[in-house]
Backbone as JSON, one array per atom type, in Angstrom:
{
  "sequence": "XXXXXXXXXXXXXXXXXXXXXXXXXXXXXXXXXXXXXXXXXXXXXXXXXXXXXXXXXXXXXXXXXXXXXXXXXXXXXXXXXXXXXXXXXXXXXXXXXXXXXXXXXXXXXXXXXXXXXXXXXXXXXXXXXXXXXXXXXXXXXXXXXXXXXXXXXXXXXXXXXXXXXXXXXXXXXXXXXXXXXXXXXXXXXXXXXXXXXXXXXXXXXXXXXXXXXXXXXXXXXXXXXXXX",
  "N": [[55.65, -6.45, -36.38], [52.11, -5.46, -36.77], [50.72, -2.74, -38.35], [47.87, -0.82, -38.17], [45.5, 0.97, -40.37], [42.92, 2.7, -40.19], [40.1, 4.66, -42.11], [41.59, 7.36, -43.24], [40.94, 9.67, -45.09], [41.41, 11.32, -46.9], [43.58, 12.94, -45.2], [46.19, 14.33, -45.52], [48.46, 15.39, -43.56], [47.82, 14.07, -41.42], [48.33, 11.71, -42.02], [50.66, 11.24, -42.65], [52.07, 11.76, -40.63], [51.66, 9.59, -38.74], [52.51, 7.11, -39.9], [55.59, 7.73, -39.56], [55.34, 7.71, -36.74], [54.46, 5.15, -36.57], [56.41, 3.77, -37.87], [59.02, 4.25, -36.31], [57.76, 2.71, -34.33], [58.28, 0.4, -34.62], [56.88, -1.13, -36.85], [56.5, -3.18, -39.45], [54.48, -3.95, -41.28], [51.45, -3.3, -42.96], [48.19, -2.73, -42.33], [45.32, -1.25, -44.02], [42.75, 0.28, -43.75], [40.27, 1.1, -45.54], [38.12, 3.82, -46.93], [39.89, 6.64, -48.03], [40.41, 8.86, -49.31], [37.9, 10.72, -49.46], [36.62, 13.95, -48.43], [39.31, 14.95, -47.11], [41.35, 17.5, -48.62], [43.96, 16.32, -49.49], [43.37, 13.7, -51.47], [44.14, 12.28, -53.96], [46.95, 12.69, -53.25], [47.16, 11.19, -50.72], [46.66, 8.63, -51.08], [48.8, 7.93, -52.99], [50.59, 8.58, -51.6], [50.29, 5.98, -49.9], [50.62, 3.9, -51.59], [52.92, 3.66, -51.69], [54.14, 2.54, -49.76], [54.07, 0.16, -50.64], [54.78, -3.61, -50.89], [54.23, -6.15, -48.09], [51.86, -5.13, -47.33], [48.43, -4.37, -46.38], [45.33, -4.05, -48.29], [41.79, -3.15, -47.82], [38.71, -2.4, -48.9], [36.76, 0.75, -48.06], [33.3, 2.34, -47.11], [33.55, 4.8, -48.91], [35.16, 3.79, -50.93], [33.32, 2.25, -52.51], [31.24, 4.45, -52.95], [32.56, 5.91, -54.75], [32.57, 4.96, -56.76], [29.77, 3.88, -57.61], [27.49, 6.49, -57.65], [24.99, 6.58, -56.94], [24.5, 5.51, -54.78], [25.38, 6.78, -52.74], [24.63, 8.8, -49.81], [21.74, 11.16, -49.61], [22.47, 13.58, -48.69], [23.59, 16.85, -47.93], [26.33, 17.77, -47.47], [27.88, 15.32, -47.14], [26.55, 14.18, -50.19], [28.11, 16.75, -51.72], [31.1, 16.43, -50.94], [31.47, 13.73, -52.13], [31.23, 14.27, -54.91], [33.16, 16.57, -55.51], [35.68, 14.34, -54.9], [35.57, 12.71, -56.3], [35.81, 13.95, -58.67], [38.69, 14.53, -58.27], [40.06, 12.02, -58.01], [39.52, 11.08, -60.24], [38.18, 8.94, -63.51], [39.66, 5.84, -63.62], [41.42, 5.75, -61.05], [39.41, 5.67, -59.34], [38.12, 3.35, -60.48], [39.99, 1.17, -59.75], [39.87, 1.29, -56.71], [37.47, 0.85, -56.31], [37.48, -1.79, -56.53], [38.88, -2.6, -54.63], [39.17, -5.43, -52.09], [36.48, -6.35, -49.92], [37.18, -7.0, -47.47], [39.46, -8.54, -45.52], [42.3, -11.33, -43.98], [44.7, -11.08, -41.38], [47.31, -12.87, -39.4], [45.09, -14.58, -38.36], [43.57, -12.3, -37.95], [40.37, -10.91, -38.29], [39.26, -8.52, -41.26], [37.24, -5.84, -41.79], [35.36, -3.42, -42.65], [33.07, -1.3, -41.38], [31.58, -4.1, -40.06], [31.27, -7.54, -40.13], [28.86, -7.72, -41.66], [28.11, -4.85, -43.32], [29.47, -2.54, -44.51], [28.84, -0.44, -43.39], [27.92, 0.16, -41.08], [28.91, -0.4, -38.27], [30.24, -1.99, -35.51], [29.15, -0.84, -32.13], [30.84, 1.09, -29.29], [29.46, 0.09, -26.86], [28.41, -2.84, -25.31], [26.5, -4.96, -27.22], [24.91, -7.1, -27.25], [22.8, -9.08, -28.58], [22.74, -7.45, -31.29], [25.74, -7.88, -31.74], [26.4, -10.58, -31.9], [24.78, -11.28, -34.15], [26.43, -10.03, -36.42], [28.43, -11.31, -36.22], [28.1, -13.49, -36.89], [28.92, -17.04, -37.9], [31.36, -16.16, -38.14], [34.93, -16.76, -38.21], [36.79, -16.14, -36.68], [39.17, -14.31, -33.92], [39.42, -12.4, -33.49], [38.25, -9.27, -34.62], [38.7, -6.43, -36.55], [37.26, -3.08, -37.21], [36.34, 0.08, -38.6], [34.6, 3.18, -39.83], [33.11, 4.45, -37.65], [34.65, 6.12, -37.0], [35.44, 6.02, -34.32], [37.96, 5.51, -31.66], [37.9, 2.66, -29.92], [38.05, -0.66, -27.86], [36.96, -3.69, -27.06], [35.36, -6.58, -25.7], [33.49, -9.36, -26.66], [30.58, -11.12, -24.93], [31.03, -13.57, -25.73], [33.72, -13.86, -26.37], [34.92, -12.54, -29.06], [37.6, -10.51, -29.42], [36.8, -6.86, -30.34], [38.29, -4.59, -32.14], [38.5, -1.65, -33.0], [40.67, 0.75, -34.31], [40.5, 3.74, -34.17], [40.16, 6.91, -36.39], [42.6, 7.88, -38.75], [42.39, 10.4, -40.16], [40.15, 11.82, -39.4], [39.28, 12.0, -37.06], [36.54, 11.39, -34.5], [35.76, 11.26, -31.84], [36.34, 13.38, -30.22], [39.09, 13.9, -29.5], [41.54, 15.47, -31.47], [43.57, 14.21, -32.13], [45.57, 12.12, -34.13], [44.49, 9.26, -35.11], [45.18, 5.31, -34.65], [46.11, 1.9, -34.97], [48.12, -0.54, -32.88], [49.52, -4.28, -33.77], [50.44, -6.52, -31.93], [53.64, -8.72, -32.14], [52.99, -10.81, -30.28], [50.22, -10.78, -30.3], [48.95, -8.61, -29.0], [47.06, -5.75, -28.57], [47.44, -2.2, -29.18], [45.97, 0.83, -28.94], [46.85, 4.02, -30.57], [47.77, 7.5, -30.58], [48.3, 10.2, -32.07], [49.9, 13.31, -32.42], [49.94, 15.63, -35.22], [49.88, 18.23, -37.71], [47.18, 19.83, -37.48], [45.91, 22.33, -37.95], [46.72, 23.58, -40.02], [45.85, 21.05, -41.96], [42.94, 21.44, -42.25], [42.75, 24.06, -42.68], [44.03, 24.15, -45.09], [41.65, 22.25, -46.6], [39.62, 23.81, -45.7], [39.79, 25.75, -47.72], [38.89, 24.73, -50.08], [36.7, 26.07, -50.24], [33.9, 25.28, -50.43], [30.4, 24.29, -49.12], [30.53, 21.83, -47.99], [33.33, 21.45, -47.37], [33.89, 23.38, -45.24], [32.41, 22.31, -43.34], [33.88, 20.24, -43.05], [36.16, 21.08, -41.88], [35.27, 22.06, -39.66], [34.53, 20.07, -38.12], [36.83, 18.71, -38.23], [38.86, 20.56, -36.52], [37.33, 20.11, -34.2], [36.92, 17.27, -33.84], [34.5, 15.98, -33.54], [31.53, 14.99, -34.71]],
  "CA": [[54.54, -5.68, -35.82], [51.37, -4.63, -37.84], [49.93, -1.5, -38.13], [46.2, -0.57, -38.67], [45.04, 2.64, -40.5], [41.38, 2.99, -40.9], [39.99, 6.5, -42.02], [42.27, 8.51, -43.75], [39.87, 10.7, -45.11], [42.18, 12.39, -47.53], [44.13, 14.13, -44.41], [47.65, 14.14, -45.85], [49.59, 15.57, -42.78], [47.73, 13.12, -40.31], [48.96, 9.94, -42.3], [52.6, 11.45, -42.71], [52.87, 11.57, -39.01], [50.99, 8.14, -38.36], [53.61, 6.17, -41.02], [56.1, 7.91, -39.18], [55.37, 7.35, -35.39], [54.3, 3.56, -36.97], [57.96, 2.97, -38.03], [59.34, 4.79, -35.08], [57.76, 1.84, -33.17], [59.17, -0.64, -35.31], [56.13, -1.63, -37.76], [57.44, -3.81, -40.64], [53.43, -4.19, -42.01], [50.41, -2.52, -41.97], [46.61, -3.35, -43.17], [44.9, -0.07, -44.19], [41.16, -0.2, -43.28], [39.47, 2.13, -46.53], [38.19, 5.34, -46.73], [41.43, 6.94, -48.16], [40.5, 10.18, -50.1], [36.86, 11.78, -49.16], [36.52, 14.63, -46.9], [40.5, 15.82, -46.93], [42.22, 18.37, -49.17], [44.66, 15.2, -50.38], [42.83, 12.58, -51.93], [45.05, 11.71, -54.62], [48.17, 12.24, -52.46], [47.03, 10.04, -49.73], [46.24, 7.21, -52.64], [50.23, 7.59, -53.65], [51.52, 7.91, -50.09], [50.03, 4.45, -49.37], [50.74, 3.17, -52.58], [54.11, 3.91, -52.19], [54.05, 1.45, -48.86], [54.68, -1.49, -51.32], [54.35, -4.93, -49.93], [53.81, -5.83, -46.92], [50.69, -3.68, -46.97], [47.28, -5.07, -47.15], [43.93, -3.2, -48.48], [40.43, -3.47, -48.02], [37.56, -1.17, -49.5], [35.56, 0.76, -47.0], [31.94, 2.48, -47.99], [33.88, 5.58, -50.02], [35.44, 3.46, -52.44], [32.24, 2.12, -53.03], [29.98, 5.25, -53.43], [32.85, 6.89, -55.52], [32.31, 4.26, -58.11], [28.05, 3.65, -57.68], [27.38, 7.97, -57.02], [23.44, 6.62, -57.11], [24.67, 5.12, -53.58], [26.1, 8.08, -51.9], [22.94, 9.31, -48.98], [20.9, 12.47, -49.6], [22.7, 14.32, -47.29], [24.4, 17.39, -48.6], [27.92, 17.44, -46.95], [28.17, 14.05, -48.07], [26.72, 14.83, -51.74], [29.21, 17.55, -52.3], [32.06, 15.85, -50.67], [31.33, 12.9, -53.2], [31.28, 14.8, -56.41], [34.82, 16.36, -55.27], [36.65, 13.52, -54.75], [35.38, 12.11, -57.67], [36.96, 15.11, -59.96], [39.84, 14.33, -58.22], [40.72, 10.82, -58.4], [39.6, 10.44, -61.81], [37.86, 7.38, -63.23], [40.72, 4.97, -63.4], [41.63, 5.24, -59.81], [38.0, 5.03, -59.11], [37.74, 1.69, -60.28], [40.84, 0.58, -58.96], [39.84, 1.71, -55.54], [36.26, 0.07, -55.67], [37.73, -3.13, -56.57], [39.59, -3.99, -53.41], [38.38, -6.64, -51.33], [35.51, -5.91, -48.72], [37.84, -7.9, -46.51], [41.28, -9.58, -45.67], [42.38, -12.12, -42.66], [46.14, -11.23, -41.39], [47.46, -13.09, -38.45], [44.04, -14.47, -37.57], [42.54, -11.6, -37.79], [39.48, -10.64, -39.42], [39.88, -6.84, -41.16], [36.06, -5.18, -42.23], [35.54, -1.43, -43.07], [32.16, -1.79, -40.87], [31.33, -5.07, -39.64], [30.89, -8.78, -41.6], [27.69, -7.71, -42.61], [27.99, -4.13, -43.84], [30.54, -1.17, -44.74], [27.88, 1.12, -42.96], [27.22, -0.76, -40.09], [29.84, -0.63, -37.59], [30.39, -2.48, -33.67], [29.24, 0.03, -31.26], [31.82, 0.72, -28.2], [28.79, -0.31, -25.94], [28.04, -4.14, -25.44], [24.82, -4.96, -28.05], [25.04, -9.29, -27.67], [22.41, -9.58, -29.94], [23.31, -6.66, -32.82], [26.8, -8.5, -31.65], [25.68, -12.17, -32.43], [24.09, -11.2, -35.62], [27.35, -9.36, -37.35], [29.82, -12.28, -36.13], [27.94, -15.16, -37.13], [30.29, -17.82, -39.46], [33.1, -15.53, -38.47], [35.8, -18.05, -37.28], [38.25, -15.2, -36.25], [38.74, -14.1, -32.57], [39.23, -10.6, -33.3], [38.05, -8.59, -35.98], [38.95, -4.87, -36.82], [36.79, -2.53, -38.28], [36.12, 0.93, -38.26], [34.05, 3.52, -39.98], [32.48, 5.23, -36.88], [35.83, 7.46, -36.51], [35.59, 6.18, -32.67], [38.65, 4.45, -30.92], [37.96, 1.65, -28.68], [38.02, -1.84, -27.79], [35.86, -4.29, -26.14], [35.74, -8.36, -25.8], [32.44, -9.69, -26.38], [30.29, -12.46, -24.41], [31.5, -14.67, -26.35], [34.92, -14.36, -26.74], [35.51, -11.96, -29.56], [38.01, -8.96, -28.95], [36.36, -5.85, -31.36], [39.12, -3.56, -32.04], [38.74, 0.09, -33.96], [41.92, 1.87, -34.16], [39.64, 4.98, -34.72], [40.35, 7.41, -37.34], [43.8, 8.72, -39.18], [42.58, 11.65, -40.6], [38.86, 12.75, -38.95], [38.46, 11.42, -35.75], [35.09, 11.71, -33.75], [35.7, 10.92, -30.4], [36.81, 14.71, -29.16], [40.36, 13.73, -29.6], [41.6, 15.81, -32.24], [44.79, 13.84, -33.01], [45.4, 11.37, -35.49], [44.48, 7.37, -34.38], [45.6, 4.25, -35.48], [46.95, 0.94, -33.6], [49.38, -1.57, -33.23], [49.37, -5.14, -33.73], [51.86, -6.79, -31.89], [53.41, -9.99, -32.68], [52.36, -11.72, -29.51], [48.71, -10.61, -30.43], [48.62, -7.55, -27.7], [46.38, -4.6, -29.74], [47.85, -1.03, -28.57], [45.58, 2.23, -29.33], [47.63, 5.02, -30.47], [47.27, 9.02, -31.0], [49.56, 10.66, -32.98], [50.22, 14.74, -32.95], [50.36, 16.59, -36.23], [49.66, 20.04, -38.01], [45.79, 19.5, -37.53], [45.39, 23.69, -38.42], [47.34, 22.71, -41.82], [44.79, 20.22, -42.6], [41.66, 22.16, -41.48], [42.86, 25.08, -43.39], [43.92, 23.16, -46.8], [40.18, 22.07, -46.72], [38.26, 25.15, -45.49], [39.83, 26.77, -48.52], [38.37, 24.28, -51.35], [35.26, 26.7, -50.48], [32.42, 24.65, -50.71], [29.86, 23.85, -47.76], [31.32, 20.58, -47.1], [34.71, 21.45, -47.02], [33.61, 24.8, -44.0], [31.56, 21.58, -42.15], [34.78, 18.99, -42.62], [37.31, 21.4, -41.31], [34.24, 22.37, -38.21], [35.28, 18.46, -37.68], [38.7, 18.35, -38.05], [39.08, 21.1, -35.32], [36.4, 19.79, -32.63], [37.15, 15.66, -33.65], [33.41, 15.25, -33.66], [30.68, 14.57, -35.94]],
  "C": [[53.69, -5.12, -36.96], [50.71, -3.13, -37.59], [48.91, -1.07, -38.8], [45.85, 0.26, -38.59], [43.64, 2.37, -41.25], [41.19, 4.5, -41.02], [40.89, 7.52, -42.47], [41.76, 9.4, -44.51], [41.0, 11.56, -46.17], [43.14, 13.76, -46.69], [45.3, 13.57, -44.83], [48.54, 13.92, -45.05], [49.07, 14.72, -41.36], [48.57, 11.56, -40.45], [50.17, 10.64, -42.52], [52.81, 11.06, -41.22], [52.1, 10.2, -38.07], [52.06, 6.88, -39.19], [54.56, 6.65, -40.21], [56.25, 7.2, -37.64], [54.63, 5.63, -35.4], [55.82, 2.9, -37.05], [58.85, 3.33, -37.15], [58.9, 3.52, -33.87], [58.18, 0.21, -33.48], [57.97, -2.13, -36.11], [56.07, -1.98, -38.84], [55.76, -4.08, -41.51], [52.51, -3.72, -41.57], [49.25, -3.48, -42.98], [46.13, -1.72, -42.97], [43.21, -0.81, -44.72], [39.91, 0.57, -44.44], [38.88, 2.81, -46.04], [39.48, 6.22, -47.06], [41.31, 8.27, -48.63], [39.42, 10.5, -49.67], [37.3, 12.45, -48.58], [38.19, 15.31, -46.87], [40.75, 16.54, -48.46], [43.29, 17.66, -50.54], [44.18, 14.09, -50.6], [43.62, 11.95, -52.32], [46.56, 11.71, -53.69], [48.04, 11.41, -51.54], [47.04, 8.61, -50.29], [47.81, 6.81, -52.67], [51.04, 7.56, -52.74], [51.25, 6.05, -49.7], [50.89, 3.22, -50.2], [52.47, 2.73, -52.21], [55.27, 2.98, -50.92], [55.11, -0.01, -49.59], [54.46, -2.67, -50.61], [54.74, -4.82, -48.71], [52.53, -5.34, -46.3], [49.46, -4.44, -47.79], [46.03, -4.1, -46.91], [43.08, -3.74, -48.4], [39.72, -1.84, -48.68], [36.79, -0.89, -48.31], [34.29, 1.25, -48.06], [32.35, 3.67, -49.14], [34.09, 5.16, -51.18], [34.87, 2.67, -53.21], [30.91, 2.61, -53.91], [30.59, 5.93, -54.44], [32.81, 6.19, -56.88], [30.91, 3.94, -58.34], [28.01, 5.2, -56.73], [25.77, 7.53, -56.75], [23.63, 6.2, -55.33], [24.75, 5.98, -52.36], [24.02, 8.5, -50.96], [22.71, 10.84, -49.69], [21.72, 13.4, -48.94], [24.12, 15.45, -48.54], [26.0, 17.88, -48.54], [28.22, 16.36, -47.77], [28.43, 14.23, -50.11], [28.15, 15.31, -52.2], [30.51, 16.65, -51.63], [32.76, 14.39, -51.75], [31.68, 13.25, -54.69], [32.54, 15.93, -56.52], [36.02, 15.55, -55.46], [36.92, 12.84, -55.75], [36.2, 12.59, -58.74], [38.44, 15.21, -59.58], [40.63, 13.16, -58.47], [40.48, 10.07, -59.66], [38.91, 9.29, -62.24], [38.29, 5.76, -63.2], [40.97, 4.62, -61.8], [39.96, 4.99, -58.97], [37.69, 3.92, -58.91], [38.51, 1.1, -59.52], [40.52, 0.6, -57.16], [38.96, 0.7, -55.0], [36.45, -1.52, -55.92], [38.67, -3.99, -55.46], [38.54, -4.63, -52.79], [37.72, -5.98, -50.33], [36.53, -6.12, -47.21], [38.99, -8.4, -46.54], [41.17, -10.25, -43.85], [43.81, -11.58, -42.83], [46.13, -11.95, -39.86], [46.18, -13.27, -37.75], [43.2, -13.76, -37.06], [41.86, -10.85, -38.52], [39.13, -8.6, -39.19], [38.44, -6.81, -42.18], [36.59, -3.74, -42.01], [34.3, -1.24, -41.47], [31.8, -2.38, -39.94], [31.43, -6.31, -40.77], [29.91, -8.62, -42.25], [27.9, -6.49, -43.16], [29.09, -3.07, -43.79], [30.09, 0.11, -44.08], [27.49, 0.78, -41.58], [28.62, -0.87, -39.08], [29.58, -1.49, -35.83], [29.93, -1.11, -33.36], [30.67, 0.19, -29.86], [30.95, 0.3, -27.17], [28.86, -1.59, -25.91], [26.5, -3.81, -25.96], [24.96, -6.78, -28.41], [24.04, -9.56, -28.31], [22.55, -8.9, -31.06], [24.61, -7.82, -33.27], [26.7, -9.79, -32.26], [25.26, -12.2, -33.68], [25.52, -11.02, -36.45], [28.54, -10.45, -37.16], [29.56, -13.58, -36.18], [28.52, -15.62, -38.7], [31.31, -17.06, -39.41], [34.31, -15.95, -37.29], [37.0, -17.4, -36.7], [37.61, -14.71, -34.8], [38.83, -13.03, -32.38], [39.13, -10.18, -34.34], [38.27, -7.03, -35.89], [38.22, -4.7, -37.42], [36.87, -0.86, -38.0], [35.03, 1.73, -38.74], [33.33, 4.88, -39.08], [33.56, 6.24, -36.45], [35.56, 7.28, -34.73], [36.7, 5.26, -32.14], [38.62, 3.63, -29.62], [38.36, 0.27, -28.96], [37.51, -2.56, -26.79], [35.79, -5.88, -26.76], [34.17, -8.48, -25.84], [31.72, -10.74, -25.64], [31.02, -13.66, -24.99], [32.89, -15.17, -27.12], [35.73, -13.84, -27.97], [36.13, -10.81, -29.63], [37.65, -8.12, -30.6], [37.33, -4.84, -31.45], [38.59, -2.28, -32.98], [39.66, 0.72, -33.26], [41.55, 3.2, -34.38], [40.16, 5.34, -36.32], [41.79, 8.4, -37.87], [43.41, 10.08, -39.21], [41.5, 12.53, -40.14], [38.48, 11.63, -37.89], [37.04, 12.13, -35.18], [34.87, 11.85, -32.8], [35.86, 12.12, -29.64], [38.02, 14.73, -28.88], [40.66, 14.08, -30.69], [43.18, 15.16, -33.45], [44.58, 12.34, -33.76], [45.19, 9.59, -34.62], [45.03, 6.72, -35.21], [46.28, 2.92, -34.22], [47.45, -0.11, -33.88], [49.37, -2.75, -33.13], [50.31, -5.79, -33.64], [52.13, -8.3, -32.25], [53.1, -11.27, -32.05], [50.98, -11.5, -29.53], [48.06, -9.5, -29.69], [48.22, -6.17, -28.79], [47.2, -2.95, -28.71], [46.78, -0.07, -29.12], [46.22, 3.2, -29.39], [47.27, 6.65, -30.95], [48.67, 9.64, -31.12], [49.19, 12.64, -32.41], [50.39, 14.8, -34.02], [49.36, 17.93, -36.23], [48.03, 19.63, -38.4], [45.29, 21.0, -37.99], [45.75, 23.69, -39.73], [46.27, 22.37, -42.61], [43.11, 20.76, -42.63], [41.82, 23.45, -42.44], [43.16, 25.35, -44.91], [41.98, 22.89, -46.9], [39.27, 22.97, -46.71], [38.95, 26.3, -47.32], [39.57, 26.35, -49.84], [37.22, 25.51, -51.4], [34.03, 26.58, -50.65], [31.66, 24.32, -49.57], [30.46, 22.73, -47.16], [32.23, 20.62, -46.77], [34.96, 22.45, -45.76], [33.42, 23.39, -43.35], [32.74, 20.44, -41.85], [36.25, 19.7, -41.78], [36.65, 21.91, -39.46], [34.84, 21.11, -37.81], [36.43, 18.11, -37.38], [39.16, 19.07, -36.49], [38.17, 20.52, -34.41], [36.67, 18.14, -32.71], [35.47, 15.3, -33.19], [32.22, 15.64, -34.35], [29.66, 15.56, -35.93]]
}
């Protein structure tokens, strides 16, 4: 069974209890969807929890471990900004690079794993039907289901044409108004599960609100309400 963590956002005590209630269901491999350190409290510990996975365990790069190595990239936007030039002083410029050098992409079990979509790290599926946005982002892509995430929203939806869109939402900052931790299961007859975890979500919310900086007041406003 695989297991698919997009979004960990640097929430420490969401991915403890998502690795947990993963091997609790008897998940021998996962694919971890990037985004791993912005935005939480544990950057670097979330980095060495994963790490510490070992094989079995396949990475992609989402758009963080992109902007934390090109900062000229990062938007205008001042949450963001500051959240950027944090994470940065935390993971150093070694793991930096290492970070921005995984692959955009991986195939496991026939299925195709984006941060995004095929075309962009910023650009995600909607949970609505959009058959021509749809048509555009899955052309030349010979897989029948693709994962991505990004939008911190958990759904799933089959398209006209035959491709199931999964997002396991978000480990560590969901969006949806569900404040607990997402992630989902890939079974080995091909059957996708959506799952929501419990943990110490006041923990994590309260590690963060006490870096002290505007972004870290507006990411723990998030953490408690689960939306954007």
């Amino acid at each position: 069974m695989l297991a698919i963590l997009y979004d960990v956002h640097g929430n420490r005590p969401a991915l403890e209890a998502v690795l947990d209630d993963a091997r609790a269901a008897g998940a021998d491999r996962i694919v971890l969807g990037g985004d791993y350190s912005a935005f939480g409290a544990w950057p670097v510990d979330c980095v060495d929890a994963l790490r510490a996975l070992g094989d079995g365990t396949t990475w992609i790069r989402g758009n963080w471990e992109r902007w934390q190595a090109e900062p000229d990239a990062v938007p205008d936007v001042p949450v963001i900004q500051g959240a950027a030039t944090w994470v940065r002083e935390q993971l150093g410029p070694e793991l930096i690079a290492e970070l921005a050098a995984l692959p955009a992409s991986a195939v496991v079990d026939d299925t195709l794993f984006v941060h995004g979509s095929p075309l962009s790290d910023i650009e995600p599926f909607g949970p609505e039907p959009d058959p021509e946005g749809d048509d555009q982002a899955l052309a030349g892509v010979a897989q029948r289901r693709v994962v991505f995430g990004h939008s911190h929203l958990q759904f799933t939806r089959t398209t006209p044409g035959g491709t199931c869109l999964v997002n396991p939402g978000s480990v560590g900052l969901p969006w949806d108004g569900d404040a607990r931790a997402a992630y989902a299961l890939l079974a080995d007859d091909g059957t996708i599960e959506l799952r929501r975890v419990d943990y110490d979500l006041e923990a994590a919310a309260t590690a963060v609100e006490a870096i002290g900086e505007p972004w870290a007041t507006a990411t723990a406003e998030r953490l408690r309400t689960a939306r954007f």
